[in-house]
LUMPADREN-751063 format. One record per residue (C-alpha): x, y, z; residue in three letters. Coordinates in nm, 4 decimals, decimal comma, padded with zeros to 6 digits. Each point is the difference from the previous one (the first is absolute). Layout:
N
         px         py         pz   type
          X          Y          Z    ala
...
This chain:
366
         px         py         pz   type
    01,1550    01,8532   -02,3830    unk
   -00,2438   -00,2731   -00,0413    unk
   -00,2285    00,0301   -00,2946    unk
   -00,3218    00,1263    00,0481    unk
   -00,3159   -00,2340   -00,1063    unk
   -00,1380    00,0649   -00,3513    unk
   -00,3504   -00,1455    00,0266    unk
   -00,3055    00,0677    00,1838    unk
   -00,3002   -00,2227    00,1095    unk
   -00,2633    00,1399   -00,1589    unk
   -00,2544   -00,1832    00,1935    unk
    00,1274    00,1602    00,2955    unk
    00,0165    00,3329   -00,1168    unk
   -00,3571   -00,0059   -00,1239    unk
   -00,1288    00,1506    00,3227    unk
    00,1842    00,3021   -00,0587    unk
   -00,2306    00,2844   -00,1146    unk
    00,1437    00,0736   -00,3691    unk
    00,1391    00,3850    00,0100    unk
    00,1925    00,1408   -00,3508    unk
    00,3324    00,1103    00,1514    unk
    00,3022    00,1914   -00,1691    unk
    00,3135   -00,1414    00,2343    unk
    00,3224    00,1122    00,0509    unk
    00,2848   -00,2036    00,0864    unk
    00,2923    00,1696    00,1855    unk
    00,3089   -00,3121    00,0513    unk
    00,3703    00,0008   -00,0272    unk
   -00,0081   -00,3439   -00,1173    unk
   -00,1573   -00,0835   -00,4072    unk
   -00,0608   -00,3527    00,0971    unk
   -00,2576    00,1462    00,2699    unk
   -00,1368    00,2309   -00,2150    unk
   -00,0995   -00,2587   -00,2269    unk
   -00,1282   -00,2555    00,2273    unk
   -00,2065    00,2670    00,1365    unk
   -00,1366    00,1298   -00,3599    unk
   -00,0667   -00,4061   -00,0856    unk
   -00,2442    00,0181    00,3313    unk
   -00,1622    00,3325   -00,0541    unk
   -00,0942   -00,1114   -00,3691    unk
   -00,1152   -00,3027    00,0569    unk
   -00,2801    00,2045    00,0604    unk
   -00,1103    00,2126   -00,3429    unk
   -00,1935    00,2491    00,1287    unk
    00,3284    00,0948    00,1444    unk
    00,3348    00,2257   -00,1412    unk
    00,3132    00,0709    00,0440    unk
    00,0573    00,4001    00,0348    unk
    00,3803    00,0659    00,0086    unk
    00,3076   -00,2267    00,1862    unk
    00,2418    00,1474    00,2073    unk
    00,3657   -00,0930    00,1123    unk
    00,0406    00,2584    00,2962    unk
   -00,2002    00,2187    00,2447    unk
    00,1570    00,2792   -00,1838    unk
   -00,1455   -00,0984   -00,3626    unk
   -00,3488   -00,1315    00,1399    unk
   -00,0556    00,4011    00,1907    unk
    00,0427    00,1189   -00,3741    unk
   -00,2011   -00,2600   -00,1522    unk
   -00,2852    00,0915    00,2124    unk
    00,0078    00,3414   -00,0593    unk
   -00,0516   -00,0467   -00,3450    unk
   -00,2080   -00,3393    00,0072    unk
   -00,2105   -00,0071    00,3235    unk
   -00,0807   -00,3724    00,0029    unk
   -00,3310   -00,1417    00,1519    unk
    00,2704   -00,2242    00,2549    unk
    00,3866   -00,0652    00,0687    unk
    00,1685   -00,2912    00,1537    unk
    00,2880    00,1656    00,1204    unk
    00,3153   -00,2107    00,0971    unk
    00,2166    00,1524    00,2838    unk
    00,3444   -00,0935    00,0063    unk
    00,1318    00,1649   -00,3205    unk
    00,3062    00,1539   -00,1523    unk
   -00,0020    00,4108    00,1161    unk
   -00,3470    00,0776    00,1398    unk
   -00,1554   -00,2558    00,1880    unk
   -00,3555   -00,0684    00,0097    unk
   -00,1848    00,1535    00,2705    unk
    00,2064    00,3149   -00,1065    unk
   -00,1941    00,0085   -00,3292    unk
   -00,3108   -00,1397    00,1523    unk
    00,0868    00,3558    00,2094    unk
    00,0214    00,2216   -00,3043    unk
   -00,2747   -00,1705   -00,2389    unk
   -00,2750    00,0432    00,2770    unk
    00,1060    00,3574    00,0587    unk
   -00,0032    00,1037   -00,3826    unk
   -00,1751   -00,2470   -00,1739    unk
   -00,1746   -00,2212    00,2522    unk
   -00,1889   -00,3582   -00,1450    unk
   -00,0287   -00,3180    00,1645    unk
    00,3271   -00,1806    00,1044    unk
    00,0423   -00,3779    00,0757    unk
    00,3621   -00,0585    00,1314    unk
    00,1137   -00,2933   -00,1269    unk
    00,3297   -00,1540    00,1751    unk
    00,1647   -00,3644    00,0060    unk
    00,0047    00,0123    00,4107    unk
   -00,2826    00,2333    00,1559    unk
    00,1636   -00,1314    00,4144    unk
    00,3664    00,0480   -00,1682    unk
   -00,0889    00,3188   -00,1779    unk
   -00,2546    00,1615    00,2708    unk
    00,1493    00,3307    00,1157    unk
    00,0220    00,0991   -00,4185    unk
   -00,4068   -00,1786   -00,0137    unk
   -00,1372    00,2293    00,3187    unk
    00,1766    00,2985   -00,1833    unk
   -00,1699   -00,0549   -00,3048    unk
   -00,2869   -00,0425    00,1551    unk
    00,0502    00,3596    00,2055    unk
   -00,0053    00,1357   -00,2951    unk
   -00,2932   -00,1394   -00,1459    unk
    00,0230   -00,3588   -00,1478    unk
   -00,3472   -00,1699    00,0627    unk
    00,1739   -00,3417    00,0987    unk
    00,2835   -00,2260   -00,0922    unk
    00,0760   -00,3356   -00,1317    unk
    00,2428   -00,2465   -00,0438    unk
    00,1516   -00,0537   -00,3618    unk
   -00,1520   -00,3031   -00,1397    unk
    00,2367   -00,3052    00,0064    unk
    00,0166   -00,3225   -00,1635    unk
   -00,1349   -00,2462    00,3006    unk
   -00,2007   -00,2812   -00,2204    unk
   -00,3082    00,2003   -00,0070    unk
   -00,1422    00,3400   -00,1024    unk
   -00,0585    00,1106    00,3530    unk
    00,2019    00,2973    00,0132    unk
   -00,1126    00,1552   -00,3527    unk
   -00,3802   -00,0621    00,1405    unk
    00,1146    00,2259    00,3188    unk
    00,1326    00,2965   -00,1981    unk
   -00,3180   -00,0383   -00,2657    unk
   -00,2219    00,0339    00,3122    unk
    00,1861    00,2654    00,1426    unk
   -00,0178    00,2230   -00,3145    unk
   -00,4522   -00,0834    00,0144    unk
    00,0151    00,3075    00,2365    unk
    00,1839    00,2117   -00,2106    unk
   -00,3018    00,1390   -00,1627    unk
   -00,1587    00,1329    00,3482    unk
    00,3593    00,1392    00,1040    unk
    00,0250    00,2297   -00,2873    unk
   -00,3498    00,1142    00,0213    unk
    00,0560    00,0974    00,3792    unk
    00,3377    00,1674   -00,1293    unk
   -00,2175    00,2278   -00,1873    unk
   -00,2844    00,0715    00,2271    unk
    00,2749    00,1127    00,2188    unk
    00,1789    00,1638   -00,2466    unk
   -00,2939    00,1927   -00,1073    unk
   -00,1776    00,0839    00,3320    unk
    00,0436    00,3015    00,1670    unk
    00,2164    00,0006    00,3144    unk
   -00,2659   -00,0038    00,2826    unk
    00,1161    00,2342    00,3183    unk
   -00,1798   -00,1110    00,3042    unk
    00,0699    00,2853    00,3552    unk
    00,0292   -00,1674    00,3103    unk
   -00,3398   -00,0502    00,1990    unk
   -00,0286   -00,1341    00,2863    unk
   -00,1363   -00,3607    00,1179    unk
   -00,2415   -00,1152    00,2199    unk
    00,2374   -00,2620    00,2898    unk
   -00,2220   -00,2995    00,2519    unk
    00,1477   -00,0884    00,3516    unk
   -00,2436   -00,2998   -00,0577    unk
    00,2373   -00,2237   -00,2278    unk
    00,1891   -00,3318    00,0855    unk
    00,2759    00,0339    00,1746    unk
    00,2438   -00,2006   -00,2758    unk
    00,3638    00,0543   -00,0305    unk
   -00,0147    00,3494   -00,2088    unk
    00,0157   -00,0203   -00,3430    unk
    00,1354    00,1716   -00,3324    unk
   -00,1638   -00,1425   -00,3112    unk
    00,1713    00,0721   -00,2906    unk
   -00,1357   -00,0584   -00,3687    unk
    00,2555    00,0046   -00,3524    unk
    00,0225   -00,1036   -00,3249    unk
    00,1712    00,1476   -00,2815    unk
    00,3216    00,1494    00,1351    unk
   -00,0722   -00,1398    00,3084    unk
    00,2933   -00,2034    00,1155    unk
    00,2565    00,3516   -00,0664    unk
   -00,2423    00,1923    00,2431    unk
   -00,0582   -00,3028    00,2218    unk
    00,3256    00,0351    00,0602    unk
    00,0886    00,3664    00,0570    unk
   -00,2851    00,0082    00,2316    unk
    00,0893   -00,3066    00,2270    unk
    00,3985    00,0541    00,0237    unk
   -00,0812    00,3230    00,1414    unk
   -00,1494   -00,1936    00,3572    unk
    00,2054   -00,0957    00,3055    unk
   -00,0688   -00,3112    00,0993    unk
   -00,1435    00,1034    00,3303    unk
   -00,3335    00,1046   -00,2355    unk
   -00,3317   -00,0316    00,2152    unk
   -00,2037   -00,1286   -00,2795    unk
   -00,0450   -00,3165   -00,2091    unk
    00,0437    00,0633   -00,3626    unk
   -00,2728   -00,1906   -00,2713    unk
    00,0890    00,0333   -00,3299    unk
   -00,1461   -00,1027   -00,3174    unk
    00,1929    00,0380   -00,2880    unk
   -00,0836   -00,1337   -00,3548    unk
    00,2567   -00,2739   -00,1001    unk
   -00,0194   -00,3288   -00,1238    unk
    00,0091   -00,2379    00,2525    unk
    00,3664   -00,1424   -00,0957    unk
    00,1215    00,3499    00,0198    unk
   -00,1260    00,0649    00,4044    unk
    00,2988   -00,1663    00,1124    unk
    00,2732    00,1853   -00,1776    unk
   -00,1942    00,3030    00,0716    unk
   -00,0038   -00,0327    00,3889    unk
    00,4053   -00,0838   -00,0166    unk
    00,0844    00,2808   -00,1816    unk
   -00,1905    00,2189    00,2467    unk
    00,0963   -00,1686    00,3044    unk
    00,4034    00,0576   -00,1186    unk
   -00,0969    00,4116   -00,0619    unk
   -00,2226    00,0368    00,3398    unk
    00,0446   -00,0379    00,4033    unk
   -00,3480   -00,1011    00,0267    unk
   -00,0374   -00,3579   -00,0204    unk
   -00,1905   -00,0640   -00,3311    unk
   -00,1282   -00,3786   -00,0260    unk
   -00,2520   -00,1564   -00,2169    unk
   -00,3647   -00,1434    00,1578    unk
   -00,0657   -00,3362    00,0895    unk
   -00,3688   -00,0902    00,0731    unk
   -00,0373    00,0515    00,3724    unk
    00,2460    00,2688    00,0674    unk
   -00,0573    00,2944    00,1966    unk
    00,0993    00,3589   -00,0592    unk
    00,3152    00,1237    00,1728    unk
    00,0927    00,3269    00,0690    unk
    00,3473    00,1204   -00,1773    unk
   -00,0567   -00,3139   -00,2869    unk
   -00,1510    00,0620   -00,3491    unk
   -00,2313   -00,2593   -00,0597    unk
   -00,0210   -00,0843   -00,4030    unk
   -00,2065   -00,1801   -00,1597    unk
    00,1127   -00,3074   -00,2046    unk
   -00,2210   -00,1731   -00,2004    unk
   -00,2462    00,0449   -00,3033    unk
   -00,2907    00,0059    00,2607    unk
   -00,0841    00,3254    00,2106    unk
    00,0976    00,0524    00,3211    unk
   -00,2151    00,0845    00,2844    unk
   -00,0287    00,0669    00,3711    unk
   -00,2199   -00,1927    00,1924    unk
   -00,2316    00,0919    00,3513    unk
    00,1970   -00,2026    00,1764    unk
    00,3189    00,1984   -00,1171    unk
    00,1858   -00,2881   -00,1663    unk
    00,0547    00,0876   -00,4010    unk
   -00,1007   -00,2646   -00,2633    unk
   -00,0481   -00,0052   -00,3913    unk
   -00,3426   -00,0505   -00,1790    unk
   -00,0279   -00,0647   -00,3644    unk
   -00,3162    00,2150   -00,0043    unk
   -00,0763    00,2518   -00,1920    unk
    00,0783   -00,2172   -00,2615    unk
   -00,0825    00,2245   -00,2617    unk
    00,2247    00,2710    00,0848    unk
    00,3385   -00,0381   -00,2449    unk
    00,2129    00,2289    00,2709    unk
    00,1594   -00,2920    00,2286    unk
    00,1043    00,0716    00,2893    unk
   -00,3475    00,2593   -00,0035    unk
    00,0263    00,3258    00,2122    unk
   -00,3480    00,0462   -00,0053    unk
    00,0011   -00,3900    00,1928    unk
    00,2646    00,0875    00,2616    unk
   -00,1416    00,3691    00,1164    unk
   -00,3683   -00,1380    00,0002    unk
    00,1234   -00,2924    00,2291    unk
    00,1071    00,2364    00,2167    unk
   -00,2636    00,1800    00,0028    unk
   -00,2239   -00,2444    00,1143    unk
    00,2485   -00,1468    00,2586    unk
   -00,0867    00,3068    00,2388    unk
    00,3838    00,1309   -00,0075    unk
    00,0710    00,2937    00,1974    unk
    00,0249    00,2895   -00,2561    unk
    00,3569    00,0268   -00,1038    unk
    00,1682    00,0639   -00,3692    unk
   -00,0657   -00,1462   -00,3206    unk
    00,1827    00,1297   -00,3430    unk
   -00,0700   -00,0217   -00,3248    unk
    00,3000    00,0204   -00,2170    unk
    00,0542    00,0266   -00,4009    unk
   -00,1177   -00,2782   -00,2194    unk
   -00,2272   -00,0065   -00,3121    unk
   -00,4107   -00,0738    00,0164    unk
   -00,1814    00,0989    00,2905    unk
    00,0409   -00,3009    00,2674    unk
    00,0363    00,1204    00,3648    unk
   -00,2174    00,3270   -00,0235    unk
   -00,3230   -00,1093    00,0871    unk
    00,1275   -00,2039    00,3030    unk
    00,2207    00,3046    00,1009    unk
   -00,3565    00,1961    00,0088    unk
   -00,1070   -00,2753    00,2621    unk
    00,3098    00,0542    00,1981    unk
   -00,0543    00,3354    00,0495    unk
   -00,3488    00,0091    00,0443    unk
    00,1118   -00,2149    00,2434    unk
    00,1961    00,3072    00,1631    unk
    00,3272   -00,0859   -00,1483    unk
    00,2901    00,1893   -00,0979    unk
    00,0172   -00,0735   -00,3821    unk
    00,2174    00,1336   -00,2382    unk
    00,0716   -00,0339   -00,3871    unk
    00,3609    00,0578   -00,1190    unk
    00,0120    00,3205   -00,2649    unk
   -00,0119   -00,0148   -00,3780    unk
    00,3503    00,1533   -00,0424    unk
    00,1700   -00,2754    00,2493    unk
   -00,2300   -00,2505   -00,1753    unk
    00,1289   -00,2024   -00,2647    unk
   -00,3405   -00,0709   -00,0816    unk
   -00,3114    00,1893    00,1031    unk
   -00,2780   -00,2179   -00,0219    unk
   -00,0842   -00,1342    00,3462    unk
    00,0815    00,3003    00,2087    unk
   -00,1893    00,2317   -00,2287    unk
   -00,3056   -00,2515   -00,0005    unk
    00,0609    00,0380    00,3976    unk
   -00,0256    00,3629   -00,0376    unk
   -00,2651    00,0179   -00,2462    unk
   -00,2409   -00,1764    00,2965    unk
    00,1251    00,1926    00,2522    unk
    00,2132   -00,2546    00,1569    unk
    00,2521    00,1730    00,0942    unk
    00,0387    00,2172    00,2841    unk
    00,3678    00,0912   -00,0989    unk
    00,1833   -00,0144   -00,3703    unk
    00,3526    00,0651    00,0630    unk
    00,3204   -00,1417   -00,1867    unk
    00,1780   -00,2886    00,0894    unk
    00,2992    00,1911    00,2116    unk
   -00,2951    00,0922    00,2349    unk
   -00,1242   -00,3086    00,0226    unk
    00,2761   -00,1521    00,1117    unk
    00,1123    00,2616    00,2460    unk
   -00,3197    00,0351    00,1600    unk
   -00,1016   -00,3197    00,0109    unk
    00,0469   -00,0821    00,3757    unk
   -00,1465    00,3593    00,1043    unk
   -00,3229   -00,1306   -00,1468    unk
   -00,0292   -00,3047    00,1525    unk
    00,0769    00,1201    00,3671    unk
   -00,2807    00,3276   -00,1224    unk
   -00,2305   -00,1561   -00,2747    unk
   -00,2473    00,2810    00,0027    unk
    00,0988    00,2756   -00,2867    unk
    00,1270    00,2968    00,1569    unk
């Protein structure tokens, strides 16, 4: 295994906000461990909590040492991974950064992390001449400190139950190719997945999804679904139009929208807003392109991106729905969904899925 780079450019790094951190580091392999500790403390106001060889060892750690973040390895001796990303977020839960050496080689174990809660993924720092890939994993852990405070809003709201009511539906619409808009974060790729593999490919609608990923991760992510799923699944390209029975995803660091004309394209604006792809971009697009009223989900993720644009969709007399708290790995953005009164229907993911079709053919709530 190559070595892993040892310095940092601090002149690089100094537009990273400065956060105190306690880290964990969970790897099968000491000379990562300590390549990774020799990047973390280059900055002071940072620690080391606890090291860990095995998936096994770092679910006991936690329970006894809840750090503030953990880059978790995935290919390990016993338990891999995502199966202790799986257990720590159910018992313990705190911010996890998956850290592997391939994320395209290792992407089924990186999308079932992330189903079970890692915030995003990275690839372990390698010695290429520069200090580019330390810089990446430094920035990555700058949003550690807003994770773990949504963790515990979420951990510490009440559940919010919502009854079905029923929507107000307009004949006066476009007449696009229908659409399901789908929102996800957090979690997202695992129920991405159960939802989509569940469609024959003869499904009347086009699919619009915006997931948050790092742009170098949309690719992998649209594979591994289109190898689990009937439905052709295929990334956006400027220009392209929505299909029906294709899952559109989108695949950069800029948010996808649908235009008037019905072509999709990507706009960097809102600038400001850290969720990339935003949900909140890609339902309001729609929105305003005069769509017939069809479907648009909001599924689990952490924050509250997606529920105010979900409001416009079904003020717009769509059928909207927020996936449940207990199929949720995280319930931030449906409950914010919920909270405004987005949601004409909260139901778990199995429902979802199996109903899916049923509520495009009859959008109106029954």
């Amino acid at each position: 295994m190559p070595c892993i780079v040892s310095s940092v450019n601090h002149n690089k790094r100094a537009a990273f906000e400065k956060i105190f951190m306690r880290v964990a580091i969970v790897n099968d392999m000491p000379v990562a461990i300590e390549g990774l500790k020799r990047i973390i403390l280059t900055d002071r106001s940072h620690t080391i909590a606890w090291t860990a060889l095995d998936g096994d060892s770092a679910v006991r750690q936690c329970m006894l040492d809840r750090p503030d973040v953990i880059l978790m390895d995935l290919v390990m001796p016993g338990k891999s991974g995502a199966r202790a990303t799986e257990e720590i977020m159910k018992q313990s839960p705190c911010a996890i950064l998956v850290v592997t050496a391939t994320v395209a080689g290792n992407f089924k174990l990186v999308s079932e992390a992330m189903g079970y809660g890692a915030y995003d993924a990275v690839e372990t720092p390698r010695v290429t001449g520069s200090a580019a890939g330390a810089t990446i994993l430094l920035a990555k852990l700058a949003n550690v400190d807003r994770v773990n405070q949504r963790l515990r809003t979420a951990r510490s709201s009440d559940p919010t139950k919502q009854a079905f009511t029923s929507i107000a539906t307009s004949s006066s619409m476009g007449s696009h190719t229908p659409i399901v808009a789908i929102g996800a974060s957090t979690g997202g790729p695992a129920a991405l997945e159960f939802i989509l593999s569940k469609l024959k490919p003869s499904f009347p609608a086009a699919i619009l999804i915006a997931q948050h990923i790092g742009e170098e991760f949309a690719l992998p992510l649209v594979q591994w679904l289109a190898e689990r799923c009937k439905i052709r699944v295929k990334t956006v390209k400027p220009g392209d139009r929505p299909e029906p029975g294709t899952a559109h995803v989108a695949a950069t660091s800029d948010h996808l929208v649908l235009m008037r004309d019905g072509t999709l394209q990507y706009t960097r604006h809102p600038a400001e807003n850290p969720f990339r792809p935003s949900v909140d971009a890609l339902f309001d697009s729609i929105a305003d392109a005069g769509c017939r009223p069809r479907v648009a989900v909001l599924l689990t993720g952490i924050g509250n991106d997606g529920a105010k644009g979900l409001l416009r969709l079904r003020q717009a007399g769509w059928s909207t729905i927020a996936q449940d708290q207990a199929s949720s790995v995280v319930y931030g953005m449906p409950q914010a969904a919920a909270k405004l009164g987005a949601a004409a229907r909260i139901l778990p993911l199995n429902a979802i899925a199996t109903n899916l079709e049923l509520l495009v053919n009859n959008p109106q709530p029954r």
